[in-house]
C-alpha positions, 0 to 999 in steps of 0.5 A: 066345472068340467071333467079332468082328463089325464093330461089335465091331472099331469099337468095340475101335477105338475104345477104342484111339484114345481111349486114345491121347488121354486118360488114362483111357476109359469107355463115356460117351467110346466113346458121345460118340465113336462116337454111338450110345446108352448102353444100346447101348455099354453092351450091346457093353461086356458082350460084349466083356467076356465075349469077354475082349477088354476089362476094366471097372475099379470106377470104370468106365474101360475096358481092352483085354486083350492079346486086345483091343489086337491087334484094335484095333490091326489095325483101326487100322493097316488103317484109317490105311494104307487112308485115307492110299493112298485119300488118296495117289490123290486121294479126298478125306480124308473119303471116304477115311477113310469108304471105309476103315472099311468095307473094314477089316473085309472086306479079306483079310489076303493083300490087305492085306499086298500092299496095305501092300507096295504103299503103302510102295514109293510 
């Protein structure tokens, strides 16, 4: 299994957010929602295929493997709990959300967890 980058983590992101919101995903959705090209989608898709985080079907529709969807899923919460405290001390929902996908993938877990413990007293 190799180490998840950043771009790794935004893009499993990605393919968990779009999931929530249509039936089935392929890289020319991850593409149209994140804006980078389709050589570079498709080039992270083999990555994170051979990092078992993700499986491509025949038709092309995108999966997350158990490994994958617990990645996504700790971005995703990182990112929404980030945004909405952000949100809750007065920064503007943009900033919020743009400050928020940067800290997601550097804040520890120690902090993170402290952070959650926090916000849910609020």
């Amino acid at each position: 299994m190799m180490k998840l980058k950043e771009s790794g983590e935004m893009y499993l992101e990605t393919i968990l957010i779009l999931s929530m919101k249509k039936p089935q995903v392929r890289s020319i959705d991850v593409v149209d929602e994140m804006g980078y090209s389709k050589p570079s989608v498709s080039r992270a898709m083999g990555l994170l295929r051979e990092g078992g985080y993700i499986t491509v079907q025949s038709d092309g529709s995108l999966h997350l493997t158990e490994l994958g969807r617990e990645v996504a899923e700790r971005t995703y919460e990182r990112h929404t709990l980030l945004t909405q405290f952000f949100v809750n001390i007065g920064v503007n929902e943009q900033t919020a959300a743009e400050d928020a996908c940067r800290i997601e993938h550097v804040i520890s877990e120690e902090t993170f967890s402290a952070l959650k413990k926090y916000a849910d007293l609020g």
